[in-house]
Steps between C-alpha positions, in 0.01 A plus 500: 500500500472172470711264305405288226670181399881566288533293177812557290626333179855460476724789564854550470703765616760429239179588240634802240195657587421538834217751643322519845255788581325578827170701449131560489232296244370773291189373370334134489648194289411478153493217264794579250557198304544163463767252395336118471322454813654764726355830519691809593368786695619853495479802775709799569742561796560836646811574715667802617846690436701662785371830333186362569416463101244205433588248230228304386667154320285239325531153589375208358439125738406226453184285607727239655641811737150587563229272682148572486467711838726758342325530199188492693557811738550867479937517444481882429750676748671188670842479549695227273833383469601375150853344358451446090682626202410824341410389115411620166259444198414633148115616562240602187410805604175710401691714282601184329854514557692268715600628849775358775311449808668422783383302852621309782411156480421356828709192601444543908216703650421517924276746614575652802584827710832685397767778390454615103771303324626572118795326437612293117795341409583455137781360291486527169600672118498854376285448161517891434706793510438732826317716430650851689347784582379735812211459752260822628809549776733556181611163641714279305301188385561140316203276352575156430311215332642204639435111432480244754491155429254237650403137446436330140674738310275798598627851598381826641576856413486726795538886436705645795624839582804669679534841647814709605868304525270152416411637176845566417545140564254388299517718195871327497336155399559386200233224322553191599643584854394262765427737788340447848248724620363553874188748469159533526159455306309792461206688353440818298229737281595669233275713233516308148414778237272438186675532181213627313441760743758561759316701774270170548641115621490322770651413814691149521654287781897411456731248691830453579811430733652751637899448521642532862844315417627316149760315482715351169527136475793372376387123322 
């Protein structure tokens, strides 16, 4: 496949949010939104599991990562390399209520012929209580809603989840723990029921980092 030019912004690896993902475009770029004179595109990245499970992970780039031949041709099923941050925002959704949604914001995108890579690096604080319970395995498991902190005052909150002696870990946090987290972004479905009538709903798309080591920081 051929190669098309590399633009990055800035990009530190000492960033508290650090994310790089190796995988497939999943359908064409989108005009998302736009902040003054740059526009933002969005798209969707698939990219595999060793069980062979597909996660399918928004993303969100901007124009001045994109030149006019990519947004000119077909992107659908090309390999691309991306190194970004995996953010949040509130959303108005059609119910009416506001919703977390959750994407990785493009800060470095090649495209270009390679092994699926999943990989985020987080340090941040524990704005919740664990939440502990058990998984379909009868697995024991931790979910965390954790806030990262990024330029001009801003912050993310990132739901994550632990299985097995990880979740053990986790559900030990207490709020306001700064922890570090080495994971990976993923995808899910899940069946949201009607309230007014509970054998009809709909289903809905979920994201979140999966835990794969955490780590207390002592500030």
């Amino acid at each position: 496949m051929q190669e098309k030019n590399e633009v990055s912004r800035e990009y530190s690896k000492e960033e508290t949010n650090r994310a790089i993902m190796i995988g497939r475009i999943a359908e064409e770029f989108g005009l998302d939104h736009k902040v003054k004179r740059e526009s933002f595109y969005a798209s969707e990245v698939t990219v595999s599991r060793d069980d062979g499970t597909i996660d399918r992970i928004p993303i969100i780039v901007s124009e001045v990562l994109l030149n006019s031949e990519i947004l000119s041709e077909k992107n659908t099923g090309k390999t691309v390399e991306i190194k970004g941050q995996f953010r949040s925002h509130n959303k108005l959704g059609k119910d009416g209520k506001i919703h977390l949604e959750l994407f990785l914001f493009v800060k470095e995108i090649v495209f270009r012929n390679a092994d699926d890579k999943n990989e985020i690096f987080l340090r941040g604080y524990l704005c919740k209580l664990p939440v502990r319970g058990k998984n379909s395995q009868n697995q024991n498991i931790s979910e965390l809603l954790v806030a990262v902190n990024r330029q001009y005052g801003k912050s993310d909150y990132l739901p994550c989840v632990a299985v097995g002696v990880n979740a053990t870990r986790a559900g030990m946090r207490k709020i306001g723990d700064c922890i570090k987290i080495e994971g990976r972004m993923q995808s899910r479905k899940y069946f949201k029921k009607d309230p007014s009538n509970p054998e009809k709903g709909e289903w809905r798309k979920a994201y979140d980092i999966f835990i794969k080591k955490i780590q207390l920081i002592e500030e």
